[in-house]
MITORTI-360048 format. One record per atom (N, C-alpha, C): x, y, z. Coordinates in steps of 0.02 Angstrom, whole numbers, plus 32768, in hexadecimal, padded with zeros to 4 digits. Layout:
N
XYZ ...
//
This chain:
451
91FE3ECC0EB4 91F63E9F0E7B 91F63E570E95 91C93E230E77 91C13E010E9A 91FA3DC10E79 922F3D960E95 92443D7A0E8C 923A3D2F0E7C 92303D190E30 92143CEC0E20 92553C990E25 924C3C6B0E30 92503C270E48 92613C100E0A 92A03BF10DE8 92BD3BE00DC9 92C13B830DC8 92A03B7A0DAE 929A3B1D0D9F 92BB3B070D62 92E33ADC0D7C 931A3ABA0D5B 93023A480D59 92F93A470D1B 92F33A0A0D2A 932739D60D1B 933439A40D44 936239880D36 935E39470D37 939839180D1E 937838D40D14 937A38B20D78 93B738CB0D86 93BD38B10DCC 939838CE0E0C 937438A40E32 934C38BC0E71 935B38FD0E8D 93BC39040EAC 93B939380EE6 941339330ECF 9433395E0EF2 947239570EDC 94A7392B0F09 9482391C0F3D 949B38E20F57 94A538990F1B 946D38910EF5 947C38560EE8 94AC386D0E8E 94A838AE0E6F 94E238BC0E56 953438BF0E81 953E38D20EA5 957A38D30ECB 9583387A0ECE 955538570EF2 9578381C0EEC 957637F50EAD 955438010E73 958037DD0E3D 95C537F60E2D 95D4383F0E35 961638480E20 963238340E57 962938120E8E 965437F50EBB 966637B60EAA 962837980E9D 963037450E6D 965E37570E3C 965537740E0A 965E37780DC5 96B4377E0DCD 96D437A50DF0 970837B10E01 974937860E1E 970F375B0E3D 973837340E70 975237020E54 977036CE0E73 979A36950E71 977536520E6B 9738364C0E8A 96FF36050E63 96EF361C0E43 96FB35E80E2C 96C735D10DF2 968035B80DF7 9673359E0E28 963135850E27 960235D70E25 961F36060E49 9606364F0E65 9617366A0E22 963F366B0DF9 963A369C0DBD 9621367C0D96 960536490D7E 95DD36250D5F 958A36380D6D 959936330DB9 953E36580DCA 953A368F0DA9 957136CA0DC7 956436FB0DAE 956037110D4F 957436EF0D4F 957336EA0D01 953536F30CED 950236A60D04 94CC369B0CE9 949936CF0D03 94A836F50D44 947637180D4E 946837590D10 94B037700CFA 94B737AF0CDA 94A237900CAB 949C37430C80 9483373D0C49 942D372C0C4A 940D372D0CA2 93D3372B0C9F 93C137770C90 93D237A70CB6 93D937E80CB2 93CB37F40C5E 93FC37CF0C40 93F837E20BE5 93AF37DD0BE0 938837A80BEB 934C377E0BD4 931537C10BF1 931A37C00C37 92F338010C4A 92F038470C2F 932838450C20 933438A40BF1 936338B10BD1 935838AF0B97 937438A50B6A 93BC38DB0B50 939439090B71 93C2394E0B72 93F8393F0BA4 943439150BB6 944C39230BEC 94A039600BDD 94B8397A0C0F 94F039950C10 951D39670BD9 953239850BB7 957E395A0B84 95AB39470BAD 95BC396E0BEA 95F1396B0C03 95F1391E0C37 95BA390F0C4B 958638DA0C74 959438AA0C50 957138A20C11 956038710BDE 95A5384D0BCB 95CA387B0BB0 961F38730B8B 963338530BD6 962338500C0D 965438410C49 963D37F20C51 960637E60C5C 95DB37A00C4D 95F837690C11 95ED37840BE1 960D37720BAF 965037640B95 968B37870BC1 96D4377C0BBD 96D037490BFE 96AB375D0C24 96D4370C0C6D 96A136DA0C4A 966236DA0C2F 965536A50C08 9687366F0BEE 969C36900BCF 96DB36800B82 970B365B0BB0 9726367D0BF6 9761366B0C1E 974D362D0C51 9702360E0C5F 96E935E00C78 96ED35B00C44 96D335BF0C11 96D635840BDA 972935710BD2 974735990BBF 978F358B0BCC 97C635670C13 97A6356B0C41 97BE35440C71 979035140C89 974D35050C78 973434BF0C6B 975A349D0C43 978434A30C12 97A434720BD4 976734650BAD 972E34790BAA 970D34370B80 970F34450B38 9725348E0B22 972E348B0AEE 976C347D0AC2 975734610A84 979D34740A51 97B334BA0A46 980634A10A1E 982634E50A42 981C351D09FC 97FA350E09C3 97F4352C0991 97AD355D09A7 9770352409C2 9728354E09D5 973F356D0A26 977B356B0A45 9781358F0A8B 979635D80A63 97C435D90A2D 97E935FD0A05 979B363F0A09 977E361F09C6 9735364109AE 970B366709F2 972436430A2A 96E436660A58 970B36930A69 973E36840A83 977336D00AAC 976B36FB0A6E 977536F30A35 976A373509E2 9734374D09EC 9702372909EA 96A6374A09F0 969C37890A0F 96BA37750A51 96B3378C0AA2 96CE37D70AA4 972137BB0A85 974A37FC0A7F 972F382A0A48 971F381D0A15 970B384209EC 96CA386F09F9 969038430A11 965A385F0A20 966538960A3C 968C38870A76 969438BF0AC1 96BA38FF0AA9 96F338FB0A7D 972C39370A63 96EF39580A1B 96C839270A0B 96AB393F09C0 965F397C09E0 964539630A27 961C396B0A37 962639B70A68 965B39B70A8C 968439F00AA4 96973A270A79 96BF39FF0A3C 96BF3A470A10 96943A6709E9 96553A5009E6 96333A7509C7 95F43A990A0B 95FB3A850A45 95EB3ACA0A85 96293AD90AA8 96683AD50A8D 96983AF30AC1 96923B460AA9 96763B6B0A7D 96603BA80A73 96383BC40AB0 95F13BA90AA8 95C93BA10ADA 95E23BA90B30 96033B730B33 96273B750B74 96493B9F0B9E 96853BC10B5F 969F3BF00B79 96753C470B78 96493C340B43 962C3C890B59 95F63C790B87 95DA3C3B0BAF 95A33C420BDB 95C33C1D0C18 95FA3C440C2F 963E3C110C64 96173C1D0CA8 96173BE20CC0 95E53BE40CF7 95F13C110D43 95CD3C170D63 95F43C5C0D85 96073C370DAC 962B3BFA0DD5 96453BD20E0B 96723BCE0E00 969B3BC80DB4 96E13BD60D8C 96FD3C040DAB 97363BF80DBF 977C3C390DE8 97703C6E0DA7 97813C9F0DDB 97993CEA0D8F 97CB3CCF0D62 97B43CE90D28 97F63CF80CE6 97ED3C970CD1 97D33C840CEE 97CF3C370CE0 97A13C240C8F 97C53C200C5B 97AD3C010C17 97C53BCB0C07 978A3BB60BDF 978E3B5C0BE6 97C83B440B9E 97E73B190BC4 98193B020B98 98113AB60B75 98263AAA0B4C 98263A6E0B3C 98553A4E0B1F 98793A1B0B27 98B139F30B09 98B439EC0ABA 98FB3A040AAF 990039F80A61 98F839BB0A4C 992839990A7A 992C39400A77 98F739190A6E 98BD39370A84 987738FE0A78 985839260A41 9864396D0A21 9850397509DE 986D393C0998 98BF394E09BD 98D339210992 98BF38D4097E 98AF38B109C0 98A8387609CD 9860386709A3 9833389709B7 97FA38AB097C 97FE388F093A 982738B70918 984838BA08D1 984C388F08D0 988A386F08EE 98A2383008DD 986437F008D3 983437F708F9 97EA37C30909 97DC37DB08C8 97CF380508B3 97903818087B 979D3815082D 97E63833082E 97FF384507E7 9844381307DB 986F38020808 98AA37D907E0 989637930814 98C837750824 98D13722083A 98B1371D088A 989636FA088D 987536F308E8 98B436DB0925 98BA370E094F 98DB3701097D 98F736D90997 992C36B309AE 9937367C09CB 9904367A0A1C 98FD36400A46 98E636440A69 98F1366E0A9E 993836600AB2 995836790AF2 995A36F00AD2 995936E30A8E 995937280AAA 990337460A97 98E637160A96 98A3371E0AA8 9874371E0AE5 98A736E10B1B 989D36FB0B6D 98B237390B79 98F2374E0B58 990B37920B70 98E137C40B6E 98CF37BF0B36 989338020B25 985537FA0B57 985137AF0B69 97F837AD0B86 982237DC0BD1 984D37C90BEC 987137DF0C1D 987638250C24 987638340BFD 98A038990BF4 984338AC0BE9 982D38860BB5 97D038A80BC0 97C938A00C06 97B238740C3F 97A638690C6F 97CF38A40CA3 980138A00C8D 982B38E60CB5 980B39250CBD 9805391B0C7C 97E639730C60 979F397A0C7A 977539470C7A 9729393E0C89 971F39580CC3 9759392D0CFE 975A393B0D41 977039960D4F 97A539A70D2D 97A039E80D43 97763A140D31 97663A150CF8 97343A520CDF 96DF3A390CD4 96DC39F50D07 969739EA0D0E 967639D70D60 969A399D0D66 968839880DB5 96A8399C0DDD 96CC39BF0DD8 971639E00E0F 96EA3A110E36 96B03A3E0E0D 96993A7C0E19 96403A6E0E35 96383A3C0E22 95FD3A250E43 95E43A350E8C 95F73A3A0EB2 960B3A480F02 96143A890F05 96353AC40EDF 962A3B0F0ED9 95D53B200EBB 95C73AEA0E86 959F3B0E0E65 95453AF70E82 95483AC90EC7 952F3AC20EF3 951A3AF40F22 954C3B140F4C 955F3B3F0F84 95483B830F54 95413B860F12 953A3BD90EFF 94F73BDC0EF4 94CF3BA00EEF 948B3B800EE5 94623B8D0F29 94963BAC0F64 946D3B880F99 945A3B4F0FC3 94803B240F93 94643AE70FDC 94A03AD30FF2 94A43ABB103B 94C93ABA1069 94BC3A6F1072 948C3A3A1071 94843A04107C 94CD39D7107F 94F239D210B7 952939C110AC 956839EA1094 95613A081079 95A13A26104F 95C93A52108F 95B83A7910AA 95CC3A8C10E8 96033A7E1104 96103A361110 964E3A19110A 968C3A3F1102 96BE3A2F1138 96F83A5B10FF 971B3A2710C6 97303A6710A2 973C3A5E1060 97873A6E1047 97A33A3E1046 97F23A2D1044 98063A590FF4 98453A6F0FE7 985F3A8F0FA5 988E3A600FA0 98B23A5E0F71 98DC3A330F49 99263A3C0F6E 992D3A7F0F8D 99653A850FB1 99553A7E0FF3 99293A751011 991E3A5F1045 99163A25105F 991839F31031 991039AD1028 994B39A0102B 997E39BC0FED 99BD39AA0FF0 99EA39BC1028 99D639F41050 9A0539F51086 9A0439CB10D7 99A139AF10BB 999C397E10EE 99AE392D10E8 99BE392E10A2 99DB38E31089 9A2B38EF109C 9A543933107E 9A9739301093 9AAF392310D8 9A7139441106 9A9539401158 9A7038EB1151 9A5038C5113F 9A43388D115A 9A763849114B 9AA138711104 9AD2383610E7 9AF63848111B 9B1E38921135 9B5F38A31144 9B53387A119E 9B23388311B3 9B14385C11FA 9B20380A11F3 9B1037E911B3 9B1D37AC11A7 9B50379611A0 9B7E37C51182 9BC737B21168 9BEE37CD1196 9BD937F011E1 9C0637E7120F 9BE837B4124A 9BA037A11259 9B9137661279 9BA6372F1263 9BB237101220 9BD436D41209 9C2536C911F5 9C3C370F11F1 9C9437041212 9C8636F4124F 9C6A370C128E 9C7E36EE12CC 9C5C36B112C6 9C32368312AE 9C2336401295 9C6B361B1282 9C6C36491257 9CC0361C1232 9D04360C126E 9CF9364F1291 9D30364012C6 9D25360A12FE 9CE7361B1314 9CD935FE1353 9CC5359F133B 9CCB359312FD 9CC9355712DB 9C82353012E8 9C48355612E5 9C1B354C12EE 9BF1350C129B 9BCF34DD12CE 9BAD34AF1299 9B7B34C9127E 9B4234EE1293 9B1E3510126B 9B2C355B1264 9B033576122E 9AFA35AB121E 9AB535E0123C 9AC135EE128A 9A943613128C 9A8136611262 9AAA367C1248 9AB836A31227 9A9336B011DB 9A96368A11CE 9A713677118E 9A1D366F1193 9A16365811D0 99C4365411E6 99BA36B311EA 99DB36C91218 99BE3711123C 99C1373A11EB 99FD372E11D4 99FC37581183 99A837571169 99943718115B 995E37021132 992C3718114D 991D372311A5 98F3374311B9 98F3377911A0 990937A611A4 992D37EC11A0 990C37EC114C 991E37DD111F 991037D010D3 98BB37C310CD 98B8379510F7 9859378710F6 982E37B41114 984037DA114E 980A3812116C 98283840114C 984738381109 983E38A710DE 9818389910C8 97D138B910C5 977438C010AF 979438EA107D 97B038E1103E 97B138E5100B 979638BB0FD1 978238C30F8D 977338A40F60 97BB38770F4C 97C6383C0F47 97D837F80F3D 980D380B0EF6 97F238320EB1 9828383B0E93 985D386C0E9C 984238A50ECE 987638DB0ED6 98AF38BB0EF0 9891389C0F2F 98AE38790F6B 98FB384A0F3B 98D838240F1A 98FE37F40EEA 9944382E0ECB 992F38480E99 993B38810E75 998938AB0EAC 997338BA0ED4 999B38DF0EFE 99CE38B10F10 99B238670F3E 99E0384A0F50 9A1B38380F1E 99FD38260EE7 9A3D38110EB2 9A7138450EA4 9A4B38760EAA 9A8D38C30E93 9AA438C20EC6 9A9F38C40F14 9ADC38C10F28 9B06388A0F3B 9AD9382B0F2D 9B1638060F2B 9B3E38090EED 9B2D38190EAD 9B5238040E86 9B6938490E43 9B3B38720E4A 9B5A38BD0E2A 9B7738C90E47 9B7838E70E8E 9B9C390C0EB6 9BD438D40EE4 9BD1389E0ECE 9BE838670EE1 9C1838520F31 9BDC38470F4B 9BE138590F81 9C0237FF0FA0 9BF937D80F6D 9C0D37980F86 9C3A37890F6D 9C6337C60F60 9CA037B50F48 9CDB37C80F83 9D0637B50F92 9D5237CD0FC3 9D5338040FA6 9D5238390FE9 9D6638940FDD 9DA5388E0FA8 9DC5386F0FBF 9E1D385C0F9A 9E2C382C0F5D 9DFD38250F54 9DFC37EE0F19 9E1938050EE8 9E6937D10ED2 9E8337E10E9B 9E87378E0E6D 9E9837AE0E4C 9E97377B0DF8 9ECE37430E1B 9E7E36F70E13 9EB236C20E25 9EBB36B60E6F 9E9D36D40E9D 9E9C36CA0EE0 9E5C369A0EF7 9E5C36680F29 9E2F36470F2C 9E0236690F53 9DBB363B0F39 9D76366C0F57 9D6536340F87 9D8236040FAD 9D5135D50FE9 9D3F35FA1014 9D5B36401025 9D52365F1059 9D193676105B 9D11369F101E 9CBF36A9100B 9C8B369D1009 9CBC36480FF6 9C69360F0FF7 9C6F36141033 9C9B35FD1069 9C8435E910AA 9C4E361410CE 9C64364D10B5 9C3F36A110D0 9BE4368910CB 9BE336951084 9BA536A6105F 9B7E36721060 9B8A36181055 9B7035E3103F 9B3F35D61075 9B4435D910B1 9B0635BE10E0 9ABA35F010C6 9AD2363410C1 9A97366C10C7 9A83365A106A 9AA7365F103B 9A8536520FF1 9A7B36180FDA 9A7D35D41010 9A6D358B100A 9A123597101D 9A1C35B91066 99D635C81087 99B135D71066 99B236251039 99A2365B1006 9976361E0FDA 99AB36070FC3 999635E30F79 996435AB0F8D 997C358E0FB6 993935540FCE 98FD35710FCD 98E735AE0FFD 98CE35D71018 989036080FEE 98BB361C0FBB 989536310F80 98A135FA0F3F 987036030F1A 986C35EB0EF6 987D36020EA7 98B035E70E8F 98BA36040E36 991036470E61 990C363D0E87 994836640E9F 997236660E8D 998936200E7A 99D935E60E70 99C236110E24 99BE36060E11 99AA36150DC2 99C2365E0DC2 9998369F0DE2 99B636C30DD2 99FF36F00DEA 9A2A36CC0E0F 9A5A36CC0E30 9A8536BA0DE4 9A7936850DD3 9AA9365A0DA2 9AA3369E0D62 9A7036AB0D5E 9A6636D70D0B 9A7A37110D2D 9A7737340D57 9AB0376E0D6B 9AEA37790D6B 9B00372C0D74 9B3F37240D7C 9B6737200D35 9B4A36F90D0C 9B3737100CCD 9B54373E0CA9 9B2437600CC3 9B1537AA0C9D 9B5437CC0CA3 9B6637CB0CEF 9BA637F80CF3 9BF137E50CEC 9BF037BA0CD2 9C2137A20CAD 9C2137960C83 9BF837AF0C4D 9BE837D00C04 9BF538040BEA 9BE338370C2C 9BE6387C0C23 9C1B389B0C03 9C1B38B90BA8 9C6238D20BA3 9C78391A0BC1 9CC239130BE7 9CE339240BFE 9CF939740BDF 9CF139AE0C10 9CF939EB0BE8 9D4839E40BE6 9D5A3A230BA9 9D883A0A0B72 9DDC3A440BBF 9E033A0B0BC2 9E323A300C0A 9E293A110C48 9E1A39E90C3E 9DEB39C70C84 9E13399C0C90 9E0A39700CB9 9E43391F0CCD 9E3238FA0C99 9E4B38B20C7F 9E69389B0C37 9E1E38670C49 9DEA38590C28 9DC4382A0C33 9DE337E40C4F 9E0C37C80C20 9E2037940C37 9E4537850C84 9E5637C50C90 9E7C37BD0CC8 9E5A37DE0D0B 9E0737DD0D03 9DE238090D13 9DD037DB0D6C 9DE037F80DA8 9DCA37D50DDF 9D9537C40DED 9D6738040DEE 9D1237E70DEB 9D0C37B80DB5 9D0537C40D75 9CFE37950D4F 9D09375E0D5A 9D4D373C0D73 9D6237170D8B 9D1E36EF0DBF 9D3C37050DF9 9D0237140E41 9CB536F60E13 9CA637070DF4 9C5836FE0DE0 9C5936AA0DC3 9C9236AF0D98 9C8A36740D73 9C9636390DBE 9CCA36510DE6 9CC736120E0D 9C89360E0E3F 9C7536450E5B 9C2736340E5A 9BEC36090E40 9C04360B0E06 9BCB35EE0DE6 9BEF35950DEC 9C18359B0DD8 9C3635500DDF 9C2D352C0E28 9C2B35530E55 9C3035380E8D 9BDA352D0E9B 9BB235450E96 9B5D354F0E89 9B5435150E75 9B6035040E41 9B5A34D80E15 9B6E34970E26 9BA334860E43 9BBC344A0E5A 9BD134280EA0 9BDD345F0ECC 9BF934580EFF 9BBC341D0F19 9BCA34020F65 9B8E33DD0F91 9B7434060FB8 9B8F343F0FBB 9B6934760FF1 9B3D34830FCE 9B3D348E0F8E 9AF334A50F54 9AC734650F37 9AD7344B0F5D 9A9933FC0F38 9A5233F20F44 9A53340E0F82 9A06340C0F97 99FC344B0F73 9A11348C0F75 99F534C60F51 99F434BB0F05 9A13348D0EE5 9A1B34760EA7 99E934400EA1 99D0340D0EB7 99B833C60EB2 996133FB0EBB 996234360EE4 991034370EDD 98ED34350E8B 98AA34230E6B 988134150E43 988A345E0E37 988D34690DDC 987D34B40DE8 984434B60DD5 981D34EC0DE2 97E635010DD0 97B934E90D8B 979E34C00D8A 977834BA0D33 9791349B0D1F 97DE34730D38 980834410D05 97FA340A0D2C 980E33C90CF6 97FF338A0D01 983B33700D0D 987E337E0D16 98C933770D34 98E633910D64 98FB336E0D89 9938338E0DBF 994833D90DC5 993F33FA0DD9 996F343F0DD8 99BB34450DAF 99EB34030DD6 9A2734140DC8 9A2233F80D82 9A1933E70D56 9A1433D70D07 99EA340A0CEA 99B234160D05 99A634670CEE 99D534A00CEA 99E534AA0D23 9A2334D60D2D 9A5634E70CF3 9A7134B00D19 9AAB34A80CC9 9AAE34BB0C92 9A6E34950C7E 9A5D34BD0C37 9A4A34F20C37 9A1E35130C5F 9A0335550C4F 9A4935A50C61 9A7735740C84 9AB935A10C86 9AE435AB0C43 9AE635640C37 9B0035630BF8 9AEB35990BBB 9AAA35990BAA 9A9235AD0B6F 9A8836040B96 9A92361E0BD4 9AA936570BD9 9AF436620BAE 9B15363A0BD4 9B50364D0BBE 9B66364C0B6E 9B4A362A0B4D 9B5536320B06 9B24365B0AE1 9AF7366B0B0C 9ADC36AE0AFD 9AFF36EE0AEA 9B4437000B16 9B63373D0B0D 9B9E37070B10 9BC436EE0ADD 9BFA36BD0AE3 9C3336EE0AF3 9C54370F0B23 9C89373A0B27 9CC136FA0B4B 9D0537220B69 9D2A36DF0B87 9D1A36D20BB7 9D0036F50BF8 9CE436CA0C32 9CBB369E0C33 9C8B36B30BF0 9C4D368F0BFF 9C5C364D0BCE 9C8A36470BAB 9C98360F0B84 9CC535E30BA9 9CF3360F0BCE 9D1B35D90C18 9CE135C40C40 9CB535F00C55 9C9D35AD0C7B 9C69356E0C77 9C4C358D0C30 9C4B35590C06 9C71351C0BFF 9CAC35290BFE 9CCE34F10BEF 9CDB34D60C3C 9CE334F70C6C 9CE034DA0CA1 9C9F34BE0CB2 9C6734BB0CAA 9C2634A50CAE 9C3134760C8E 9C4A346F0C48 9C4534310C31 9C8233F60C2A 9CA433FB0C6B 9CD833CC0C7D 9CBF339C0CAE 9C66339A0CB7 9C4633660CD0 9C33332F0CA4 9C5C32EB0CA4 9C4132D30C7F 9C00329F0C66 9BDE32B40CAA 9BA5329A0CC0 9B6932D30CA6 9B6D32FC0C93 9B4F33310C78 9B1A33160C2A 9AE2331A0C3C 9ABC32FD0C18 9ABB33350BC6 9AE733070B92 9AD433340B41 9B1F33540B44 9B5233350B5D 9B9533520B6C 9BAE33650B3F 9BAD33200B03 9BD733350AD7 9BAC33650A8F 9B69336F0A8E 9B5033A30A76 9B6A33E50A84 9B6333FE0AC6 9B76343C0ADF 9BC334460ACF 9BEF34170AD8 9C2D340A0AB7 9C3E342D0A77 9C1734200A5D 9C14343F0A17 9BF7348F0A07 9BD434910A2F 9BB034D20A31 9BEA35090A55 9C2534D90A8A 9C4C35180AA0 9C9335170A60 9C8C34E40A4B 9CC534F50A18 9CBC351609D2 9C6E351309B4 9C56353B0998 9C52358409A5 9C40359B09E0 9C3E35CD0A07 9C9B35F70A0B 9CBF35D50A13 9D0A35E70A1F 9D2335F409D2 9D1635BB09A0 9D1635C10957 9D1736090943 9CBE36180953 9C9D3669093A 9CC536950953 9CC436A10998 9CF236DE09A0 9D2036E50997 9D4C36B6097F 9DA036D0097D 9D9E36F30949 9DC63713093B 9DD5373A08F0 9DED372108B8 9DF1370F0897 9E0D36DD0860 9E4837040839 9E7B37280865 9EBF374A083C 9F07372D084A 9EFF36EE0865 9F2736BF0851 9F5336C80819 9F3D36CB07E9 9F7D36BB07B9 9FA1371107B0 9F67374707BB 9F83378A07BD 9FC1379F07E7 9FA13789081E 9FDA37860856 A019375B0840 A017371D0833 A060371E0822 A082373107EF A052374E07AE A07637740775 A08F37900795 A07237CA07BC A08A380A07DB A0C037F8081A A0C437C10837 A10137B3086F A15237940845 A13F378507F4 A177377107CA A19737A307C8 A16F37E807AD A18938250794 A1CE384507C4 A1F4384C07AC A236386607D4 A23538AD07C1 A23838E307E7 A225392407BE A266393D079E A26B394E0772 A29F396D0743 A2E939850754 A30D397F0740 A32C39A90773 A34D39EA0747 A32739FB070B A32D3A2D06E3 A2C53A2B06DC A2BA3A7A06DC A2723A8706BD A27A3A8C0684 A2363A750666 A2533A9F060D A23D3A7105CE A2763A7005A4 A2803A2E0587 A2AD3A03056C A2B339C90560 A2CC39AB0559 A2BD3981050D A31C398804F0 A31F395D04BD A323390B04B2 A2F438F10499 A2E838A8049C A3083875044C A327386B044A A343383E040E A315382303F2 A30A381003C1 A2E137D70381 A2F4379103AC A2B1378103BE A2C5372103CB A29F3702039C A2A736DA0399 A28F36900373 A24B3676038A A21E36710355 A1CF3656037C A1E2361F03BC A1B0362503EA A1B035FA041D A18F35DC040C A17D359A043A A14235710432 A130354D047C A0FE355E048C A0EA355004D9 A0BA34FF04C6 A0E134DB04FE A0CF34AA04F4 A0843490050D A08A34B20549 A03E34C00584 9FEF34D1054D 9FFE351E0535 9FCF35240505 9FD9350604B1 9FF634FE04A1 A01F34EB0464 9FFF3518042F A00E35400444 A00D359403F8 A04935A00401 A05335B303D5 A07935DB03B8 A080362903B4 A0B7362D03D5 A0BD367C03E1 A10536B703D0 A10236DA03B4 A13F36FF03A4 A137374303C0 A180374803E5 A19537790402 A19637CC03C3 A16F37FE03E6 A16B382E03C8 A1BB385403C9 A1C53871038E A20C38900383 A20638D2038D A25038FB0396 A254393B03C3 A23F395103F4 A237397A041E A238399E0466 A1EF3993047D A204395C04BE A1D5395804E3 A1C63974052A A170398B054C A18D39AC058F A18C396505BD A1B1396405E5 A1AE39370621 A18339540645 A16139210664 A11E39190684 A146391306D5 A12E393506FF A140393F0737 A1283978075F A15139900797 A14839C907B6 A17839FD07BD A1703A4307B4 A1A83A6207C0 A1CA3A6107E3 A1EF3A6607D8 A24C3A6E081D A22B3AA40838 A23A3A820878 A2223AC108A9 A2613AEC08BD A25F3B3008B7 A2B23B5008B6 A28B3B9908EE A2B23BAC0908 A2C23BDE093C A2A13C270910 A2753C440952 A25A3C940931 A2A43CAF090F A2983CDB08D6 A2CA3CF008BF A3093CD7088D A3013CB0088B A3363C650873 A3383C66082F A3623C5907FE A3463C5407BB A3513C0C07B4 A3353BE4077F A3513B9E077A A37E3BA9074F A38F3B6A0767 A3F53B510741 A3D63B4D06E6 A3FD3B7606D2 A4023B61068E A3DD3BA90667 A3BA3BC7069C A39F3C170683 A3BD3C41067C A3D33C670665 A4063CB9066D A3CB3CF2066C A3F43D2906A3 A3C63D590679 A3A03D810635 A3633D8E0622 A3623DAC05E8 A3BA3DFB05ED A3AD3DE705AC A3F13E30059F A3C73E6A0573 A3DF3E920593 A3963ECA0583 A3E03EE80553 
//
């Protein structure tokens, strides 16, 4: 039988020059995800039919370029991240049917496509009740972009190699645990080459250079790479003292870590950024219920002074003072703020301490705004049972259960509210708690029934 030749047309030349937009598209310029952008939106112009999954990906770092240019207001930045998100979750669920019964064969076994409740919801929220605030409208463009990457461009490179072409791909091809065990031996070599730095009282940090080598020749894709490294500095928290207890100082740490994640951050670009929102994150995280007391929590701890020290120290100024990307300000005034409005994002107590430690600069541009926003913030969460609690701390518990005979008094008159009020006559129960008395015990004043 004669085997007929299968033509596929597509908007892009060869898959070389697909592979490198999702290399642009992915990465850390901007000037490069901006290209790539426009190519996938020349791509639109050429064929009209493109992949959803393509299109929706164009279209969310769109939204996230316009957003770190500044040039828009923050009501029409609002409207574009809604459009974007909506299109992409509105446009998914009506072929995520499709998808999963025609699952492409490069997909691992037993592998069905999943999708986040959170950006259905986030959906809803765009379409039918009040429009999102901004910040949890990055979140969503964020968690789409997540999702895009795994169950779209992640597999690109399998679904190449099952195609037949070898043009490059050949290459070896790193797994997610294989990355991570070549990032773990490259920290654990660093953090014993720069103790003997520390001892031998050395002025530079050669140590910190060989790390970064080591970090730059893994021929991995740029977000895994990212991705990995953060889980094990700061999930698995690896820049924290093995021994770290509540209230112990961390200089040691800095001294450790600060040459190699000063380098890092210069080095890459948008880094500093996501170091700070990790840090973030995990000192947000609520705490399963048996666990150590949040407040008295060491990592927790550990993270927040991290971030304080990031933030202010002179060892972080040049990694702080670089331009960020698309903005027309300093880094370190970017920073600040964009830490801030993490943290009152999930207002829990770490993240509102270091809030307040952030804002004990009083050079801090909009101080006493944010001022208000953390005491607003402290306002909301407390519980408002104040006056319950001390009804209930007056109460002296009985020292008979039961009840009790109360005499006829004379109307009162409260001067505070000024009503008028009269005491109800005959047997009232006292409000309290039972006497707590011993298994078996009868209380004073009971006899047995007499049968």
């Amino acid at each position: 039988m004669d085997v007929q030749t299968r033509f596929v047309v597509t908007a892009w030349r060869d898959r070389e020059e697909l592979l490198r937009v999702r290399r642009e598209i992915f990465g850390e310029d901007l000037a490069a995800r901006e290209r790539a952008v426009n190519k996938i939106f020349a791509w639109r112009v050429r064929k009209h039919e493109l992949p959803l999954l393509l299109e929706s990906t164009a279209d969310i770092v769109d939204a996230v370029i316009q957003d770190e240019l500044g040039l828009l207001p923050h009501h029409a930045l609002r409207l574009v991240y809604a459009t974007t998100i909506s299109r992409f979750i509105t446009g998914l669920a009506d072929t995520q049917t499709d998808l999963s019964r025609l699952r492409p064969s490069f997909f691992p076994p037993q592998t069905t496509l999943q999708f986040p409740l959170a950006l259905r919801e986030t959906r809803h929220c765009i379409v039918h009740r009040h429009l999102p605030s901004l910040a949890e409208l990055k979140r969503a463009a964020k968690e789409s972009l997540d999702w895009l990457w795994e169950w779209y461009w992640s597999h690109l490179d399998a679904a190449f190699a099952n195609a037949g072409e070898d043009g490059g791909l050949g290459k070896e091809r790193l797994s997610e645990r294989e990355v991570k065990e070549r990032l773990q031996g490259a920290l654990k070599a660093y953090v014993r080459a720069r103790k003997n730095e520390v001892k031998s009282k050395a002025k530079e940090s050669k140590a910190a250079g060989s790390a970064m080598a080591s970090y730059d020749m893994l021929d991995v894709q740029v977000r895994m790479k990212h991705k990995i490294l953060l889980e094990l500095l700061v999930d698995e928290q690896a820049i924290l003292p093995a021994d770290k207890r509540f209230g112990t100082s961390m200089s040691g740490a800095f001294l450790i870590w600060t040459p190699f994640l000063t380098s890092l951050c210069k080095g890459v670009s948008g880094l500093l950024q996501l170091l700070l929102e990790r840090m973030v994150y995990n000192m947000s995280v609520p705490t399963m219920k048996g666990m150590v007391d949040v407040e008295q929590d060491p990592a927790r701890q550990g993270m927040h002074d991290w971030v304080v020290h990031m933030l202010s120290s002179p060892e972080w100024e040049e990694a702080r003072g670089q331009r960020i990307v698309g903005s027309m300000r300093r880094g370190q005034e970017w920073l600040v703020e964009y830490t801030l409005s993490q943290a009152f994002l999930t207002p829990m107590f770490w993240t509102l301490k270091l809030a307040e430690s952030l804002l004990k600069d009083e050079k801090l541009t909009g101080r006493e705004s944010w001022i208000k926003i953390l005491e607003a913030a402290k306002s909301e969460g407390a519980i408002d049972i104040d006056e319950e609690e001390q009804n209930v701390a007056d109460l002296e518990p009985p020292e008979e259960m039961g009840i009790e005979l109360t005499q006829a008094a004379l109307p009162i008159t409260s001067s505070k509210m000024e009503v008028t009020t009269v005491k109800l006559r005959g047997p009232q129960k006292k409000v309290g708690l039972w006497k707590p008395q011993p298994i078996g015990m009868v209380p004073v004043g009971w006899d047995d029934d007499k049968k």
